[in-house]
C-alpha positions in Angstrom: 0.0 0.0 0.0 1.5 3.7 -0.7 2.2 5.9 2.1 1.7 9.0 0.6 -1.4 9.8 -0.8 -2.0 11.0 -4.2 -5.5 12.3 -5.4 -5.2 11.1 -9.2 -3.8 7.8 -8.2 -6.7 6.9 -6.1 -9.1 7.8 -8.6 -7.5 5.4 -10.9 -7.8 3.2 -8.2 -11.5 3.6 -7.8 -11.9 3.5 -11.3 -10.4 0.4 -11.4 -12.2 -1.6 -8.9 -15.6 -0.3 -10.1 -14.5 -1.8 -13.8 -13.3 -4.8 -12.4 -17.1 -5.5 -10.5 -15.8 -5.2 -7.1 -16.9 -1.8 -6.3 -20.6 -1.1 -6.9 -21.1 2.1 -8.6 -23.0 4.1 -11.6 -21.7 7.0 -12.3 -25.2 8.0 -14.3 -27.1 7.9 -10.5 -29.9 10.1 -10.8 -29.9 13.7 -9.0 -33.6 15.2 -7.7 -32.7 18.7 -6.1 -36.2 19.9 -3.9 -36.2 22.6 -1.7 -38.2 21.8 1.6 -39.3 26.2 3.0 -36.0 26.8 1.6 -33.7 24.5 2.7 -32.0 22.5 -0.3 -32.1 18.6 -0.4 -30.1 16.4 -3.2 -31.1 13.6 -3.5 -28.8 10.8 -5.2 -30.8 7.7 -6.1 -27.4 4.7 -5.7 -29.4 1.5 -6.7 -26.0 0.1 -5.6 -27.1 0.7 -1.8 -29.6 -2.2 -1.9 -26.7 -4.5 -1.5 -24.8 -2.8 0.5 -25.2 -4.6 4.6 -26.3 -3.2 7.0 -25.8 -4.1 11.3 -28.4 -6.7 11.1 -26.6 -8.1 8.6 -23.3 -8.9 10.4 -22.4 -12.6 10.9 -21.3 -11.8 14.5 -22.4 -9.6 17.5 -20.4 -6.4 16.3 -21.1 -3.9 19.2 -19.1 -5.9 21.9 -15.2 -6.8 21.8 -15.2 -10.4 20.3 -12.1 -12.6 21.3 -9.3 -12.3 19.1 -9.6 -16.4 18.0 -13.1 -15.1 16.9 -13.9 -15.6 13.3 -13.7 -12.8 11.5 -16.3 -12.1 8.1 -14.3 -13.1 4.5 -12.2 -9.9 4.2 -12.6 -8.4 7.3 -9.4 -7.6 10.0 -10.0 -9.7 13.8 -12.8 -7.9 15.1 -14.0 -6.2 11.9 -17.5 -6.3 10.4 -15.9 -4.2 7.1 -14.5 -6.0 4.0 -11.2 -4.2 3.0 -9.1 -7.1 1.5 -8.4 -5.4 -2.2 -9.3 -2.3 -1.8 -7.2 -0.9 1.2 -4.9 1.9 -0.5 -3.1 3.7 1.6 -1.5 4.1 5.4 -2.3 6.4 7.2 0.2 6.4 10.2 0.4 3.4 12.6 -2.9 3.5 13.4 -5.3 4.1 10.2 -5.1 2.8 6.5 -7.0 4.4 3.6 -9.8 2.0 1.6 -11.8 2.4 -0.9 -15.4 2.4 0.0 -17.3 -0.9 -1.9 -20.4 0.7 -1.8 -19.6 4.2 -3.0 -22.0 7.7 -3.3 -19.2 9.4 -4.9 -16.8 9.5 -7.5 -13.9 8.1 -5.3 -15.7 7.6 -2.3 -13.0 6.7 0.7 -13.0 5.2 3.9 -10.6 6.2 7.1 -10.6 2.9 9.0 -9.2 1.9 12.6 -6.6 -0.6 11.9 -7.4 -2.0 14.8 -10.5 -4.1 14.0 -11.9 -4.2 17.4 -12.3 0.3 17.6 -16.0 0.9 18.1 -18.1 3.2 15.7 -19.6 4.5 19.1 -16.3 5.5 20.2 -15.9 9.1 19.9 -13.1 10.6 18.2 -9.6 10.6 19.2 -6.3 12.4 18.6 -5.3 9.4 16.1 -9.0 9.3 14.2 -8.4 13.4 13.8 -4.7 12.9 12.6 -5.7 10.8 9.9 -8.3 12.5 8.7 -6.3 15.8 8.7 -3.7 14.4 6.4 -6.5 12.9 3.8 -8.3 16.3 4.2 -4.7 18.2 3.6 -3.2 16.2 1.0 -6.3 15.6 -1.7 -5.8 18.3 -4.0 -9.5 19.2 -4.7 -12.2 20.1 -1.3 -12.9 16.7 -0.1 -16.3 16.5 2.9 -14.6 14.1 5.9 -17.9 12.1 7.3 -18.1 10.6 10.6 -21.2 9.1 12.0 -20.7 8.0 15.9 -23.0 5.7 17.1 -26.3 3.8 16.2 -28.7 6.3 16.3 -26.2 8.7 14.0 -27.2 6.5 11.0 -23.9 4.0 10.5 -24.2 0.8 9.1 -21.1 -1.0 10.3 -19.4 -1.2 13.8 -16.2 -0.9 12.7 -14.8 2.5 13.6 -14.3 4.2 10.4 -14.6 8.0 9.1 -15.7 8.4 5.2 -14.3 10.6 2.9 -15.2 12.1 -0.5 -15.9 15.5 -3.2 -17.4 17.9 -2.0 -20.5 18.8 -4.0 -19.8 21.4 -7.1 -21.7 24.4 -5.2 -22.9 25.6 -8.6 -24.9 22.3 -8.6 -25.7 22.2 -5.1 -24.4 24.5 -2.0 -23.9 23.2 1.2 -25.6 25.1 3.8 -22.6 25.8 6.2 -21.1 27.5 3.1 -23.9 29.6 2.7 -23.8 30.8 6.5 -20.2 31.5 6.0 -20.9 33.9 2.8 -23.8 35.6 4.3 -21.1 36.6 7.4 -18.5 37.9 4.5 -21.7 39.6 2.9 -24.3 41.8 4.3 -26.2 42.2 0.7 -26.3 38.5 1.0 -29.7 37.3 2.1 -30.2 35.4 5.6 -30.2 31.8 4.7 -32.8 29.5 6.2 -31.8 27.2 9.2 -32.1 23.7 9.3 -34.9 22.0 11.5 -32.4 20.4 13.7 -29.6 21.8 16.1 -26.0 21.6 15.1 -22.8 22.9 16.4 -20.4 24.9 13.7 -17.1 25.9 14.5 -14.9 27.9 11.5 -11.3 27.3 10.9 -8.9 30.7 11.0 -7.6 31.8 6.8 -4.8 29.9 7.6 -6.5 26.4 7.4 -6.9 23.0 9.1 -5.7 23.1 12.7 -3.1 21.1 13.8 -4.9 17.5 15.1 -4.6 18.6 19.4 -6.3 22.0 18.3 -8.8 19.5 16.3 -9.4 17.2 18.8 -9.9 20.6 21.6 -12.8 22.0 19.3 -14.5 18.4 18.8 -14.6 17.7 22.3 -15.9 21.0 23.2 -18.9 20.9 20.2 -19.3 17.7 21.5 -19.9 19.0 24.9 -22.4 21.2 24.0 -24.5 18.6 21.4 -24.5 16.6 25.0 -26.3 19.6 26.8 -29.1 20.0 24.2 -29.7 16.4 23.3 -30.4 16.2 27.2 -34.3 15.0 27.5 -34.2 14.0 24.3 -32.2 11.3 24.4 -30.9 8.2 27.1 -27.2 7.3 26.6 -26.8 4.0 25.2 -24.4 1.3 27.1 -23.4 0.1 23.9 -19.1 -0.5 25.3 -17.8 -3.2 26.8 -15.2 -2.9 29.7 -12.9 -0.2 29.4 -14.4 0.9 25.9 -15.1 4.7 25.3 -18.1 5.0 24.9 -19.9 8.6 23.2 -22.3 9.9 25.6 -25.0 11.1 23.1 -25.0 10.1 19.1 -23.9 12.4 16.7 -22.8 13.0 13.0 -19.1 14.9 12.4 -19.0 16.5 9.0 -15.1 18.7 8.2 -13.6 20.5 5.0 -10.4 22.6 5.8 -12.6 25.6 6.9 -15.4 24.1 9.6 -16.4 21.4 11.6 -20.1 20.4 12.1 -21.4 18.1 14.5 -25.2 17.4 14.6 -26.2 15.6 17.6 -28.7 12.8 16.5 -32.1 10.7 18.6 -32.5 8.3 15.8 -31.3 6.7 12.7 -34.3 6.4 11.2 -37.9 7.4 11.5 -41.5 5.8 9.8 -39.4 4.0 7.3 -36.5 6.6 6.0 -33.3 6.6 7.8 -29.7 8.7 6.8 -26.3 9.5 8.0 -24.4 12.3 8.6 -24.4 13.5 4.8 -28.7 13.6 5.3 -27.6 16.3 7.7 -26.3 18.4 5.0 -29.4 18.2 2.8 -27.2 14.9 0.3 -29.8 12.4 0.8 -28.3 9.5 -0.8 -31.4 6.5 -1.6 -31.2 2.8 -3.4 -34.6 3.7 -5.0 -37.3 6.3 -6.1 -39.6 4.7 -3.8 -37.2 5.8 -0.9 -37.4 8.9 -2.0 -41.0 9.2 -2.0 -41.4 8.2 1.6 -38.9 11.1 2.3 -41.0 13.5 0.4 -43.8 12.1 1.5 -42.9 12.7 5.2 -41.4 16.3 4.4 -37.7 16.2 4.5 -37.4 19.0 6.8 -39.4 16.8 9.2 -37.6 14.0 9.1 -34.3 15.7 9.4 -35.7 17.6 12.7 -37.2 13.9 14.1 -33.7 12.6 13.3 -31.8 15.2 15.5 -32.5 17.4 18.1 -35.2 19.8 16.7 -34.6 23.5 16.2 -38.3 24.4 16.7 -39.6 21.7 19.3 -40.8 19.2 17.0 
């Protein structure tokens, strides 16, 4: 596996595994942009999703530490419920490695795993987790969105502790609401943007970029802090660690560039049949079929997205 990571290489890389069958991707995905009282929602319809598992789907109990002479899953690392064998691509220090993600919503769509199979997805984040994802974040060329969705009710699908990284959206095609908050604060003529249904927690970088990781790991924990205090009476901790496990007290969805970091605390993964992760929280609603998105438009996206976190209005 390389060590250093190089933006056109991976995308060959991606390219390569979605030729050979082994990542499951179409590029042609259909788009449907809606606007629910202002606030924009893409959604991509991935009919590639319908095969990709999900936690009731693992073979063994993948929220507590299994014994190392446990059998693993085909592909997986000792105590891993995620396939990587083939399409790990880089290191990421001693601790992380770089894959490519087999069941992609992007165009490469990457994966920051633990390389220690055994971390938790309801683990919050750590100095290693924010090291790693600093350097993918600072060494892509183009604006990459880093992903990180703590915890069952935050919307994850595997156990494994793992971030996700890939392009951000062209904001011709579709903004992303933090951006517009940050050009309405460079420009009074700019009109005030709608907020999202749900509480979140947005802290901007300085003009010189990306903190250094202990600076990172500082402003998560204190974000963190405060998502704790307004998820209170909304929702009950879960006791989802073994022993000596660290255990997140409340859900909630991480979402970084190299100018903010986001973190929306979340109740539930789903609700009345629609569920999402942490990119649902930005309005990129990604579906396996137009029947999904139905029920989502059916239910009124900005609802759902308020009954999935903590709700800005009382919902």
């Amino acid at each position: 596996m390389e060590t250093e990571l190089n933006e056109s290489r991976l995308l060959a890389q991606f390219d390569s595994l979605v030729e050979q069958g082994s990542v499951v991707y179409n590029g042609n995905y259909r788009t449907v942009t809606v606007s629910d009282n202002g606030f924009p929602i893409e959604f991509r319809i991935l009919d590639g999703l319908q095969k990709k598992p999900q936690l009731s789907d693992t073979p063994h109990d993948s929220e507590k530490r299994s014994s190392p002479e446990e059998q693993a899953p085909s592909g997986c690392r000792p105590g891993s419920d995620i396939d990587t064998t083939g399409y790990e691509v880089a290191t990421l220090g001693s601790t992380h490695l770089l894959a490519i993600n087999k069941f992609p919503a992007a165009r490469p769509h990457l994966l920051i795993l633990t390389q220690d199979g055994f971390r938790r997805q309801h683990e919050a984040l750590d100095l290693s987790d924010l090291t790693a994802a600093r350097q993918v974040l600072a060494s892509l060329e183009s604006r990459h969105l880093l992903l990180f969705n703590c915890g069952i009710d935050s919307g994850c699908s595997r156990m494994h502790k793992h971030m996700q990284a890939f392009p951000a959206p062209d904001p011709k095609d579709f903004p992303l609401w933090p951006d517009e908050e940050e050009a309405k604060l460079a420009n009074a003529q700019v009109q005030q943007v709608v907020k999202p249904t749900f509480k979140f927690f947005l802290h901007r970088f300085a003009d010189d970029g990306l903190p250094p990781p202990d600076t990172l790991l500082g402003i998560y924990r204190g974000l963190v802090r405060r998502a704790e205090r307004e998820a209170a009476g909304y929702v009950v901790a879960r006791e989802e660690g073994g022993e000596g496990e660290q255990v997140a007290v409340v859900a909630h969805n991480v979402i970084m560039d190299r100018s903010w970091l986001l973190v929306v605390p979340r109740r539930a993964a789903g609700w009345d049949g629609v569920d999402t992760n942490a990119a649902g929280m930005l309005g990129m609603v990604w579906v396996h079929s137009e029947e999904k998105m139905k029920l989502w438009m059916e239910r009124g996206p900005g609802n759902v997205l308020a009954r999935l976190g903590i709700p800005a209005d009382g919902i």
